[in-house]
PDB file with one MODEL, atoms N, CA, C and O in Angstrom:
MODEL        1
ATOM      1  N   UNK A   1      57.857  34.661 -71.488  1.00  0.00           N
ATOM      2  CA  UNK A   1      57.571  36.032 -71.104  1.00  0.00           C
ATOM      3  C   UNK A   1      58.742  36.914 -71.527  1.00  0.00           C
ATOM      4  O   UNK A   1      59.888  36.566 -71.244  1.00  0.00           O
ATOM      5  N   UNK A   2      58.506  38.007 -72.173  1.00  0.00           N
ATOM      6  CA  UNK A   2      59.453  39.383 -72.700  1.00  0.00           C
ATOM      7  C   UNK A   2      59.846  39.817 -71.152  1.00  0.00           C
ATOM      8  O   UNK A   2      59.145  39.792 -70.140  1.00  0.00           O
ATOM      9  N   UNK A   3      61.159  40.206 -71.327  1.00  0.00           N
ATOM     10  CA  UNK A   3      61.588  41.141 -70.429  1.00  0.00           C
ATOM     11  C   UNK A   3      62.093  42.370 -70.975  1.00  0.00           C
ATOM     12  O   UNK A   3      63.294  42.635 -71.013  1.00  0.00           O
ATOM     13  N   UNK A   4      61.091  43.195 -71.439  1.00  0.00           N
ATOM     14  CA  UNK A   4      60.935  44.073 -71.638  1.00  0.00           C
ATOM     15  C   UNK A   4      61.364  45.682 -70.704  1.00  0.00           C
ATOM     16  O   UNK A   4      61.583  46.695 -71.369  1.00  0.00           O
ATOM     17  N   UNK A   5      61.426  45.719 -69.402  1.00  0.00           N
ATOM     18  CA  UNK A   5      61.806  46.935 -68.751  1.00  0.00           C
ATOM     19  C   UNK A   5      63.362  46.354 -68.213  1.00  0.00           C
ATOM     20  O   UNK A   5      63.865  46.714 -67.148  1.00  0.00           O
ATOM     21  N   UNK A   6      63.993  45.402 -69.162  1.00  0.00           N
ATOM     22  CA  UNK A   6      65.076  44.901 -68.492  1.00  0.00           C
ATOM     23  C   UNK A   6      66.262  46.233 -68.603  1.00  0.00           C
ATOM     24  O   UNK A   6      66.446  46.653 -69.746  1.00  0.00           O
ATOM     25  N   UNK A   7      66.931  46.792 -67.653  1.00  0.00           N
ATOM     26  CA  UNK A   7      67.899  48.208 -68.020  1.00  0.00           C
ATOM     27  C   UNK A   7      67.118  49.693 -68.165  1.00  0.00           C
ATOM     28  O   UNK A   7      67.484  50.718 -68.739  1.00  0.00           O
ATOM     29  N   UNK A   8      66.116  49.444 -67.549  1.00  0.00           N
ATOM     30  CA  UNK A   8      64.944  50.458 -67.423  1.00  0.00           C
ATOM     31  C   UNK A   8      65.563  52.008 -66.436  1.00  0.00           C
ATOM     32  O   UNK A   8      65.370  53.222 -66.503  1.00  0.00           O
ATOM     33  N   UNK A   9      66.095  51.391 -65.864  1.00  0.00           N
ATOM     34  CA  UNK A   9      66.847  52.529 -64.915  1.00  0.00           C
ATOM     35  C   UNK A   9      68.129  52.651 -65.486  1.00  0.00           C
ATOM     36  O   UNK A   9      68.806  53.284 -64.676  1.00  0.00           O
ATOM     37  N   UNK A  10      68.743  52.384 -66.396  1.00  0.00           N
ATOM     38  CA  UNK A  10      69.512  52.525 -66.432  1.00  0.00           C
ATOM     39  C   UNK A  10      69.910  54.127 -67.886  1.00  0.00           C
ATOM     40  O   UNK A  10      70.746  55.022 -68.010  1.00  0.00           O
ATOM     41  N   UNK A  11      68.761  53.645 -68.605  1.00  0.00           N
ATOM     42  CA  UNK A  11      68.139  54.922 -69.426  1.00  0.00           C
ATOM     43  C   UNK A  11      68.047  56.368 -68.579  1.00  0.00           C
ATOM     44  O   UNK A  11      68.226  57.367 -69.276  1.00  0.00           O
ATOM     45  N   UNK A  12      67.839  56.549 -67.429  1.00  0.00           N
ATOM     46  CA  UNK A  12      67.598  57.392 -66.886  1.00  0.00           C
ATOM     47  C   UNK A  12      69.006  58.006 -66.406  1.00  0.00           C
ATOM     48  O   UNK A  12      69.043  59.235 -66.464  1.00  0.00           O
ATOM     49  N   UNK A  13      69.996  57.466 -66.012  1.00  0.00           N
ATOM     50  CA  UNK A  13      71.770  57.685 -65.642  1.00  0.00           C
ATOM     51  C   UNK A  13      72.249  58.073 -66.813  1.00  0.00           C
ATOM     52  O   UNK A  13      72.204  57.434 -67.865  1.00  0.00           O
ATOM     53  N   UNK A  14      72.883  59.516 -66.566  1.00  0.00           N
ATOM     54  CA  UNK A  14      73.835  59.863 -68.108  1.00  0.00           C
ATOM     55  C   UNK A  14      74.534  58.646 -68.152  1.00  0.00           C
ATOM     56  O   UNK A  14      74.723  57.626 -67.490  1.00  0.00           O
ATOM     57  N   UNK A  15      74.856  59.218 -69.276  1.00  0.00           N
ATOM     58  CA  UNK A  15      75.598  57.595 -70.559  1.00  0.00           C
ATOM     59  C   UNK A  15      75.352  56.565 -70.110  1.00  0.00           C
ATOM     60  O   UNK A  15      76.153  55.738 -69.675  1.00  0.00           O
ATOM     61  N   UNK A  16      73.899  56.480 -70.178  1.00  0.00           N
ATOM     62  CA  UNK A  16      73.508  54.975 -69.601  1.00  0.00           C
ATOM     63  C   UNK A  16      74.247  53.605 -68.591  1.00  0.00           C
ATOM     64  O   UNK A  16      74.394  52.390 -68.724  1.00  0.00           O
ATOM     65  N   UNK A  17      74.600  54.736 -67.475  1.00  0.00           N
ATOM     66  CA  UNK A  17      75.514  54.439 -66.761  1.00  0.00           C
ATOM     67  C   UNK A  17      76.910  54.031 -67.118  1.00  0.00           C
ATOM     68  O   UNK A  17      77.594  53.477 -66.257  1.00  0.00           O
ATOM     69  N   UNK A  18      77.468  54.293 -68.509  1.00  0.00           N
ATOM     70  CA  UNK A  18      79.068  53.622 -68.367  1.00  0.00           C
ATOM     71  C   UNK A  18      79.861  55.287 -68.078  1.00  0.00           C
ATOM     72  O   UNK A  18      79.490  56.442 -67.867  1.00  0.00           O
ATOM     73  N   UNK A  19      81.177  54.508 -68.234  1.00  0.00           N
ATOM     74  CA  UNK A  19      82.209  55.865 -67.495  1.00  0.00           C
ATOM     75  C   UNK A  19      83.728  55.106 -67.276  1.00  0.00           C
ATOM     76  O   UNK A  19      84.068  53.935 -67.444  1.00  0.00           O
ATOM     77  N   UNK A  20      84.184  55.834 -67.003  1.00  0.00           N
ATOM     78  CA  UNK A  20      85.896  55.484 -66.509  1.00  0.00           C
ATOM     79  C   UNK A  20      85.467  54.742 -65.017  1.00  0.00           C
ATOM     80  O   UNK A  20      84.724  55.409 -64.297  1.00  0.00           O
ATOM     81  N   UNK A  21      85.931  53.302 -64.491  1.00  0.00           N
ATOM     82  CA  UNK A  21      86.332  53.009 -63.320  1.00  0.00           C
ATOM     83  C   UNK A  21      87.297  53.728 -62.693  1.00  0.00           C
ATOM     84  O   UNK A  21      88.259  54.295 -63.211  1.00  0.00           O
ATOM     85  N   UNK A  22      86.954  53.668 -61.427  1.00  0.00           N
ATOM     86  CA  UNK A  22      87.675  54.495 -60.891  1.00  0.00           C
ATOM     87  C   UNK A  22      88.811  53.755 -60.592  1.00  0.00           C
ATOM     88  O   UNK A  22      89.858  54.352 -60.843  1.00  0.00           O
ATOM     89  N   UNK A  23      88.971  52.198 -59.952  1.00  0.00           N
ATOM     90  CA  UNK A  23      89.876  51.444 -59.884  1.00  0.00           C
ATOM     91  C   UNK A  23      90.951  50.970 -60.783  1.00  0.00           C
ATOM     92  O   UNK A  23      92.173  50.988 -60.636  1.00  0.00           O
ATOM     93  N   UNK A  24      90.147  50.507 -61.826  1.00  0.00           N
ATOM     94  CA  UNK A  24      90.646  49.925 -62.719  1.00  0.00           C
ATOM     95  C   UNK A  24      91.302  51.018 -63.981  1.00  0.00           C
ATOM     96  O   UNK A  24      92.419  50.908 -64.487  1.00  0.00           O
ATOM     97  N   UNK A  25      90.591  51.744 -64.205  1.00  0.00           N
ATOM     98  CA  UNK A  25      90.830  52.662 -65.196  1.00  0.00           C
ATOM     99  C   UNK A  25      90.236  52.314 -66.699  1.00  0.00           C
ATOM    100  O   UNK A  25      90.553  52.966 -67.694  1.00  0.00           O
ATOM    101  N   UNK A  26      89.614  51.545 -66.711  1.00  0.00           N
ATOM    102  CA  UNK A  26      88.877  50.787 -67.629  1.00  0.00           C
ATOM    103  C   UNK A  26      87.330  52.131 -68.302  1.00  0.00           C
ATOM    104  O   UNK A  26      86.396  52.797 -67.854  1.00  0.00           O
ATOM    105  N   UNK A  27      87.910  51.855 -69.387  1.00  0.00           N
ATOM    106  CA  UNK A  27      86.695  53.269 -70.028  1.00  0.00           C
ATOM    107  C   UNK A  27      85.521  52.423 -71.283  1.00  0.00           C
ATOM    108  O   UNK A  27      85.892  51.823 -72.292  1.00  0.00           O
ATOM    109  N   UNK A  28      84.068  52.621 -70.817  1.00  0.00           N
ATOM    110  CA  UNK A  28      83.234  52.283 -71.645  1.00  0.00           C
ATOM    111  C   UNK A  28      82.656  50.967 -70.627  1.00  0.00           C
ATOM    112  O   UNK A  28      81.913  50.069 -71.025  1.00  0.00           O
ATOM    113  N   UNK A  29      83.036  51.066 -69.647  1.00  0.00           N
ATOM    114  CA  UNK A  29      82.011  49.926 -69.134  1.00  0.00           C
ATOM    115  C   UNK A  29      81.158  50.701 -68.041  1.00  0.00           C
ATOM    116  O   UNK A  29      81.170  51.886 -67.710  1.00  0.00           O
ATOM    117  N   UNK A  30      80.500  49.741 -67.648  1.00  0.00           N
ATOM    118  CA  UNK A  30      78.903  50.150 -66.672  1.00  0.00           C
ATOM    119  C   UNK A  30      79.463  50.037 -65.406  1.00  0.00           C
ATOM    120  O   UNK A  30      79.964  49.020 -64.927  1.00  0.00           O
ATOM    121  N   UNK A  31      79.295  51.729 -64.597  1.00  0.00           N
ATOM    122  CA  UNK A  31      80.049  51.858 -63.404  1.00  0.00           C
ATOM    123  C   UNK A  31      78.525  51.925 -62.408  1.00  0.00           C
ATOM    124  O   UNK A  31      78.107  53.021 -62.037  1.00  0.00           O
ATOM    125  N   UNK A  32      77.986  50.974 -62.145  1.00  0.00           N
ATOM    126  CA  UNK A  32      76.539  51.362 -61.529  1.00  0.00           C
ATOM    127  C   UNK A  32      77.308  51.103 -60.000  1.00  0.00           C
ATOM    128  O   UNK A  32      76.979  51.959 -59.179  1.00  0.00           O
ATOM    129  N   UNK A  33      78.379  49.954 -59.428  1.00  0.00           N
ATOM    130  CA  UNK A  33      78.048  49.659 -58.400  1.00  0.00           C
ATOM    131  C   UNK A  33      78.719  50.032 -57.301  1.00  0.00           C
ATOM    132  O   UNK A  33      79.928  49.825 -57.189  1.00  0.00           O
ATOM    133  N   UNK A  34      78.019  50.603 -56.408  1.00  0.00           N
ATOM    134  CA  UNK A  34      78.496  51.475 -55.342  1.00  0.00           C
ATOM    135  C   UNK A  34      79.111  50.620 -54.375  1.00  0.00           C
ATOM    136  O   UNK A  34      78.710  49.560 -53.894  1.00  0.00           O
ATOM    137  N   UNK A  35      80.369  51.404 -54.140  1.00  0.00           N
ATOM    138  CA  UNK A  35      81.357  50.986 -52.982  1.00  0.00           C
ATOM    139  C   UNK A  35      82.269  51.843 -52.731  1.00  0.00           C
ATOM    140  O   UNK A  35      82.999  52.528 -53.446  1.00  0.00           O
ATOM    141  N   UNK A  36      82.029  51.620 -50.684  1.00  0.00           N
ATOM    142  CA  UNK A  36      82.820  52.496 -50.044  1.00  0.00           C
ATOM    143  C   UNK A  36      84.782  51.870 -50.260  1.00  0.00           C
ATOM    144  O   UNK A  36      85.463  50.847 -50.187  1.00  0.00           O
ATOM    145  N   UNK A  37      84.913  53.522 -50.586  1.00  0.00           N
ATOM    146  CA  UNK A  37      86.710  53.165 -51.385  1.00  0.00           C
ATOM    147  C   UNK A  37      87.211  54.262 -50.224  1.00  0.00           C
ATOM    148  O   UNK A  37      86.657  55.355 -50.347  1.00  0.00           O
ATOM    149  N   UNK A  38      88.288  54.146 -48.971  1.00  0.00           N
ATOM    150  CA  UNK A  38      88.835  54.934 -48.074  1.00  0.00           C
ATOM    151  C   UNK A  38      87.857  55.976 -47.771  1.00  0.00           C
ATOM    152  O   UNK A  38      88.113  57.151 -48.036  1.00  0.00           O
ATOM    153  N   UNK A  39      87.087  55.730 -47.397  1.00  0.00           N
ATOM    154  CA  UNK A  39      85.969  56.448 -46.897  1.00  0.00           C
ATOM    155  C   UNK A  39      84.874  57.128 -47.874  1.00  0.00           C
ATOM    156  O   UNK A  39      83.923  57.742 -47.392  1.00  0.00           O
ATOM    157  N   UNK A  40      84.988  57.039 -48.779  1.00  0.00           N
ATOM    158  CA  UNK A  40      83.779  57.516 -50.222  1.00  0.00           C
ATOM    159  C   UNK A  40      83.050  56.392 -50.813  1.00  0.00           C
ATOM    160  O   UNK A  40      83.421  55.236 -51.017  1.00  0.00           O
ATOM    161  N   UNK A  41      82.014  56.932 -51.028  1.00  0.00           N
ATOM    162  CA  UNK A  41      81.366  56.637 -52.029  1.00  0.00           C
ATOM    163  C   UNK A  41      81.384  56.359 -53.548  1.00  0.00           C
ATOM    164  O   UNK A  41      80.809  57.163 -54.282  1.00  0.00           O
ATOM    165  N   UNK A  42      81.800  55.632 -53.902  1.00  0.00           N
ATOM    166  CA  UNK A  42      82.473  55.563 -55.395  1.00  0.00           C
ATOM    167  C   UNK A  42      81.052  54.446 -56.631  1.00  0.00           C
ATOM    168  O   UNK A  42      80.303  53.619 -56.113  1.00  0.00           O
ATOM    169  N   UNK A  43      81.043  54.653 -57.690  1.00  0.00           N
ATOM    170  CA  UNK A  43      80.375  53.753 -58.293  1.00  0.00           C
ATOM    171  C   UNK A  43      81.993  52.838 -59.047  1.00  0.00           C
ATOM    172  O   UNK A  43      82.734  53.437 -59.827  1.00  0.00           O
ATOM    173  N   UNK A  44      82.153  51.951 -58.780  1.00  0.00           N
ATOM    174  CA  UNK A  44      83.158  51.553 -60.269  1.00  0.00           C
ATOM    175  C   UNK A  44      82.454  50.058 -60.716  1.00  0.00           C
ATOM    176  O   UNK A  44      81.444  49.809 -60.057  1.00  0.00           O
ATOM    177  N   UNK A  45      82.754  49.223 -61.534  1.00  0.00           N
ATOM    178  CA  UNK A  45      82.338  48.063 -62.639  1.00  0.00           C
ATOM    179  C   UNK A  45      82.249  47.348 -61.886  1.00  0.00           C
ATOM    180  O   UNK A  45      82.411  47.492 -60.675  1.00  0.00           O
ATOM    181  N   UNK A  46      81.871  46.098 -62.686  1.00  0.00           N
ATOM    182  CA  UNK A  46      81.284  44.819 -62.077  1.00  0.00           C
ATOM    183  C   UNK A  46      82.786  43.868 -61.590  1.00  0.00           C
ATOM    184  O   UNK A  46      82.988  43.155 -60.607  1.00  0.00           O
ATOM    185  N   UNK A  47      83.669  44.241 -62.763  1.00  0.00           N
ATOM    186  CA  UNK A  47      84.930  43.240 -62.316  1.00  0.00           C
ATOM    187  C   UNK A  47      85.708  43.670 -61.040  1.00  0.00           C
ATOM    188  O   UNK A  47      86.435  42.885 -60.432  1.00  0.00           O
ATOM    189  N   UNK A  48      85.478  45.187 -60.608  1.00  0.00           N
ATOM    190  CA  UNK A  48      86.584  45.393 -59.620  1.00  0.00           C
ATOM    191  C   UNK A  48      85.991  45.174 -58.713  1.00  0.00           C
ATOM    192  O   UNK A  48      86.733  44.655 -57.879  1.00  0.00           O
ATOM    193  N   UNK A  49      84.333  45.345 -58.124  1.00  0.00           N
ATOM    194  CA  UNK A  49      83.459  44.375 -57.492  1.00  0.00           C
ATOM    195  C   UNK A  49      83.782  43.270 -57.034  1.00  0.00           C
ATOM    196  O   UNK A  49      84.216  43.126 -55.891  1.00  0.00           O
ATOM    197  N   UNK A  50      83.596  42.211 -57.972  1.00  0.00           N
ATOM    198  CA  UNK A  50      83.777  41.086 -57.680  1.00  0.00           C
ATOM    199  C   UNK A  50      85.350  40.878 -57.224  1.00  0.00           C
ATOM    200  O   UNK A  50      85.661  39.749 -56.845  1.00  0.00           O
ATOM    201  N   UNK A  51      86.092  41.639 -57.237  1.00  0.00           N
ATOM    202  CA  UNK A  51      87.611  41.359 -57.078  1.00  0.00           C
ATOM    203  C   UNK A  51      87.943  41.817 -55.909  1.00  0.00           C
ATOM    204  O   UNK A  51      88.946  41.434 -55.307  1.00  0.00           O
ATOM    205  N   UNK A  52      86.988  42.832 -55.401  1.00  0.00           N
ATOM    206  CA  UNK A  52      87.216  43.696 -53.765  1.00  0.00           C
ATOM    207  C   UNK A  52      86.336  42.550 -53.130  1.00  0.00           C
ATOM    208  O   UNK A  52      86.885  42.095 -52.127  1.00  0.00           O
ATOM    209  N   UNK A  53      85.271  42.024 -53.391  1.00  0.00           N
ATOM    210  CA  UNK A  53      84.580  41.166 -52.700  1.00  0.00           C
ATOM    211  C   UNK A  53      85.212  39.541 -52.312  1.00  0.00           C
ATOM    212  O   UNK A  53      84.996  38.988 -51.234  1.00  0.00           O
ATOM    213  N   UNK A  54      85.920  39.019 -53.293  1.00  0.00           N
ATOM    214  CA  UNK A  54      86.923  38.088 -53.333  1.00  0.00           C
ATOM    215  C   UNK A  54      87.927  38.487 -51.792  1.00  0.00           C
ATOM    216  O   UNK A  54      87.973  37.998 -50.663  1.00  0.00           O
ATOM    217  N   UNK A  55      88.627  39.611 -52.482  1.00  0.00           N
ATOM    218  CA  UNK A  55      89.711  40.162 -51.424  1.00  0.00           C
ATOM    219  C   UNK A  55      89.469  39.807 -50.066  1.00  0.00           C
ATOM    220  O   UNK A  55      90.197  39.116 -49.354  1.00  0.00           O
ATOM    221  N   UNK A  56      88.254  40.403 -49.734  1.00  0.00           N
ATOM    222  CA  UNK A  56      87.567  40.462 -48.416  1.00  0.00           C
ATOM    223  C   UNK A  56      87.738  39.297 -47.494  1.00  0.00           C
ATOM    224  O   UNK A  56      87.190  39.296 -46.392  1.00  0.00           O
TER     225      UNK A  56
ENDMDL
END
């Protein structure tokens, strides 16, 4: 089976969701995933994710 609508939402987010992390400072990667940073709302990457989630 095609997975065809795979990144389907993601077409819809300017620059197809990438951007500057906010953590890392890392430019050109995919900032989709939301996390509360000192009280905000922030999107930053998959690696600083997994690295705040580690922390925890």
């Amino acid at each position: 089976m095609s997975k065809a609508h795979r990144g389907k939402g993601l077409k819809e987010v300017p620059a197809g969701g990438r951007g500057t992390c906010p953590i890392c400072g890392r430019t050109g990667v995919k900032v989709i995933y939301e996390q509360e940073i000192e009280g905000k709302k922030t999107k930053i990457c998959k690696i600083c994710k997994a690295h705040l989630a580690k922390v925890k």
